[in-house]
C-alpha positions as CSV (number, residue, x, y, z in Angstrom):
1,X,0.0,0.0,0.0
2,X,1.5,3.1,-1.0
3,X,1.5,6.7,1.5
4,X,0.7,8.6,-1.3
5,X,-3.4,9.1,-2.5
6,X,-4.2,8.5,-6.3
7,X,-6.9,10.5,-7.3
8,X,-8.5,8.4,-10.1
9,X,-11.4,9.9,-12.7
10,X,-13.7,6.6,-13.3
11,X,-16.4,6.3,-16.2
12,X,-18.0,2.9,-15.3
13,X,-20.3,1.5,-18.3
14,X,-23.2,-1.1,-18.5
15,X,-23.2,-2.1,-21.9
16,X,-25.2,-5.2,-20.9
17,X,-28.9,-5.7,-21.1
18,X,-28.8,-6.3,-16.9
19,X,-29.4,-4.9,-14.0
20,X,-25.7,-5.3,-12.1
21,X,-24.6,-4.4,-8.7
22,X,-21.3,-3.5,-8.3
23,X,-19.7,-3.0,-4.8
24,X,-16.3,-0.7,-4.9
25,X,-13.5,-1.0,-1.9
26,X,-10.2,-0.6,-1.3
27,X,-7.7,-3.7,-0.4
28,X,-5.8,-3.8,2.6
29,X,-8.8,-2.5,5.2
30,X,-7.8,1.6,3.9
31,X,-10.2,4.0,3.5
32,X,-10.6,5.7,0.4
33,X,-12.7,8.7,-0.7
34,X,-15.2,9.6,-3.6
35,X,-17.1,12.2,-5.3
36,X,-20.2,11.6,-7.6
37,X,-23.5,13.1,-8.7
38,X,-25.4,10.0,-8.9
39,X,-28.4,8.5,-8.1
40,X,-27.2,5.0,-8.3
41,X,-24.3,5.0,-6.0
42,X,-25.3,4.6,-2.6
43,X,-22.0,5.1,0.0
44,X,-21.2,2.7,3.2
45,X,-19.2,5.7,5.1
46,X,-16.1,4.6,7.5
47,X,-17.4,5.0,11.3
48,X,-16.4,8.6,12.7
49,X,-13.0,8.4,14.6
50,X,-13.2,11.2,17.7
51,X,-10.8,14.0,16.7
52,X,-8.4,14.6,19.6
53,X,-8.3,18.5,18.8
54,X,-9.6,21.6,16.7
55,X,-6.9,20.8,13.4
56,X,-8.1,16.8,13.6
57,X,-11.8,18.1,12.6
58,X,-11.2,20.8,10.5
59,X,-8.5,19.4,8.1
60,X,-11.0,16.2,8.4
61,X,-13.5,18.6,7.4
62,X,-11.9,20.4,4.9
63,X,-10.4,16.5,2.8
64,X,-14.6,15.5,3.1
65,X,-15.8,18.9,1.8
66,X,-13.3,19.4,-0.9
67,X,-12.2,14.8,-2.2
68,X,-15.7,13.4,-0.5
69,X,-16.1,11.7,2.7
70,X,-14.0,8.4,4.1
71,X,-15.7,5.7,2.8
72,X,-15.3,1.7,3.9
73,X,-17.3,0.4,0.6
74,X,-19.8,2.3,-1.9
75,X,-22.6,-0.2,-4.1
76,X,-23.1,0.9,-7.6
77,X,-26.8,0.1,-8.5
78,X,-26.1,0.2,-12.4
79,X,-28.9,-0.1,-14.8
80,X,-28.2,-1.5,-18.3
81,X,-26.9,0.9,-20.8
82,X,-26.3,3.5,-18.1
83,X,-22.6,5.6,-17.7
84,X,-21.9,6.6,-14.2
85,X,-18.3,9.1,-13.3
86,X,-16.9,9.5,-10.6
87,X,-13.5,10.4,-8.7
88,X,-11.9,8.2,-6.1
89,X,-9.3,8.8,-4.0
90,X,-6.9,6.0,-2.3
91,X,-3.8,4.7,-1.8
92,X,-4.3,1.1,-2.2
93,X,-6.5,-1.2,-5.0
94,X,-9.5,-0.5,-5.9
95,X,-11.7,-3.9,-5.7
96,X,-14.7,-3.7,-8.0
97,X,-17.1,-6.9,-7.0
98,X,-20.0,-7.6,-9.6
99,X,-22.7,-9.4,-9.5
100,X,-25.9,-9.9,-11.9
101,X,-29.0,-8.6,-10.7
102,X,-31.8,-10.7,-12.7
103,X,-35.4,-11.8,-11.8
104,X,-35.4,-15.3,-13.5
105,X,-31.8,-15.7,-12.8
106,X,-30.0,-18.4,-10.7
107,X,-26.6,-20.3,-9.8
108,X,-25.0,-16.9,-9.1
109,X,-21.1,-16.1,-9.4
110,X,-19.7,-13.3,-8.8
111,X,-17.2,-11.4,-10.7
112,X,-14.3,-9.3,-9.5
113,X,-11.8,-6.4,-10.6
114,X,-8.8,-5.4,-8.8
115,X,-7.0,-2.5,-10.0
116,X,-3.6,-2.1,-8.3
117,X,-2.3,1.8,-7.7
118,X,0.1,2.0,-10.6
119,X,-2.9,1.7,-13.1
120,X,-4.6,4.4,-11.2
121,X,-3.7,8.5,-11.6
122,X,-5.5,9.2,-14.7
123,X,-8.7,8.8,-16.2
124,X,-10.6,5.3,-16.7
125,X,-13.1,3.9,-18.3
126,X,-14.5,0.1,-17.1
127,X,-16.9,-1.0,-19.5
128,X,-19.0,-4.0,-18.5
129,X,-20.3,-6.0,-21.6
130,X,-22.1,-9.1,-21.5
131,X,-21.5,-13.1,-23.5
132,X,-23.7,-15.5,-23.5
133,X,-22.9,-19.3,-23.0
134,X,-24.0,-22.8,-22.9
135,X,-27.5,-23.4,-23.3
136,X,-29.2,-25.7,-20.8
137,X,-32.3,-28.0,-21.5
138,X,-35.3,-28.2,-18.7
139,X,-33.3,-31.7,-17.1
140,X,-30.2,-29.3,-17.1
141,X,-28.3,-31.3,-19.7
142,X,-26.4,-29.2,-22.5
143,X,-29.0,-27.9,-25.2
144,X,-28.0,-29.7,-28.6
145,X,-30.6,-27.3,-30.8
146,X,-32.6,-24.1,-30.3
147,X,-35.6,-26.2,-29.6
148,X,-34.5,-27.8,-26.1
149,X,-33.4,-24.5,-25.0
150,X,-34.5,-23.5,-21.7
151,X,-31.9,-21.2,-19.3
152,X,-28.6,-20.0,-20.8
153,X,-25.6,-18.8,-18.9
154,X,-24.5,-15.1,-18.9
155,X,-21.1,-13.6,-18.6
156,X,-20.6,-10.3,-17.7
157,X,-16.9,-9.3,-18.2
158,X,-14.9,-6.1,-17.5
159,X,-12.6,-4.3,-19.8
160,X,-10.4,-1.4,-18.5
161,X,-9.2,1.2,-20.7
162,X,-7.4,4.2,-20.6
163,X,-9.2,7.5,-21.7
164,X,-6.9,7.3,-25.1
165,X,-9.1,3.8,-25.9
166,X,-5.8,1.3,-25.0
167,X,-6.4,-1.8,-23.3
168,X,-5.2,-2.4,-19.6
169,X,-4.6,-5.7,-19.3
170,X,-5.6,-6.5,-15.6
171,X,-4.7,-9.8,-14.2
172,X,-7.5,-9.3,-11.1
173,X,-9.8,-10.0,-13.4
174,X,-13.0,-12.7,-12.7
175,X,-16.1,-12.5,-15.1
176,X,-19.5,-12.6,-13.1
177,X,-22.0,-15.3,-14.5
178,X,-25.3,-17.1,-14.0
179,X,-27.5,-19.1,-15.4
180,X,-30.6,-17.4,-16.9
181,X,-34.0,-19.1,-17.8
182,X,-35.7,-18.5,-21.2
């Protein structure tokens, strides 16, 4: 974990047709700090430590008002085809956990993203896109033909890029999935 704070611009993207919930902390039990103007992104704040004198609170005060408030985890409620920014502030990895948010869904997986602080400093862009998979039939044998086809699976996967469109290759980096009736 580094001493110095990366502040990090993020556009986060649904390009899939599903709800996901997406749930954004920081490794090594650190605190980490976020600004945003959405309605989607709901923050878990760190519990108040008591401030042992007048220059505790106010530069305390000041860091909230000006890079957000210390949070302990913040869930992105992402609709599909929906764009959210934001900028977060840390000093360790950002952890992005994913998970698929479906009514007819089942046999969940969840997906995960860790970004380590010498990708972060600039602008990103995760864009979440979705693949389908093996089809199932109703006995829950692999579907031969279209006609036996009754749940699928669904991948969601995460690319990161840089704002100039290159491809970070992230080795952190677990697709969500689950299986979807039809």
């Amino acid at each position: 974990m580094s001493v110095l704070s990366n502040s990090t611009h993020l556009n986060i993207t649904n390009n899939t047709s599903k709800f996901i919930e997406i749930t954004l902390s920081v490794d090594q039990q650190s605190s980490f700090r976020i600004q945003h103007s959405s309605q989607h992104v709901m923050e878990i704040p760190r519990q108040q430590a008591e401030h042992t004198s007048y220059a505790s609170w106010f530069v305390d005060t000041a860091t909230s008002w000006t890079r957000g408030k210390s949070m302990d985890t913040v869930k992105i409620n992402m609709p599909p085809k929906e764009t959210i920014q934001c900028d977060v502030s840390c000093s360790g990895a950002l952890e992005f956990n994913t998970a698929i948010k479906e009514r007819k869904s089942m046999e969940h997986t969840s997906g995960s993203l860790c970004i380590p602080p010498e990708n972060q400093g600039c602008e990103l862009h995760i864009i979440y896109i979705e693949e389908k998979g093996l089809g199932y039939t109703v006995s829950g044998d692999v579907a031969i033909g279209l006609a036996d086809l009754a749940a699928h699976t669904i991948f969601v996967n995460s690319i990161v890029k840089s704002m100039d469109g290159h491809v970070i290759d992230i080795e952190d980096n677990i697709p969500s999935m689950c299986k979807l009736s039809i």
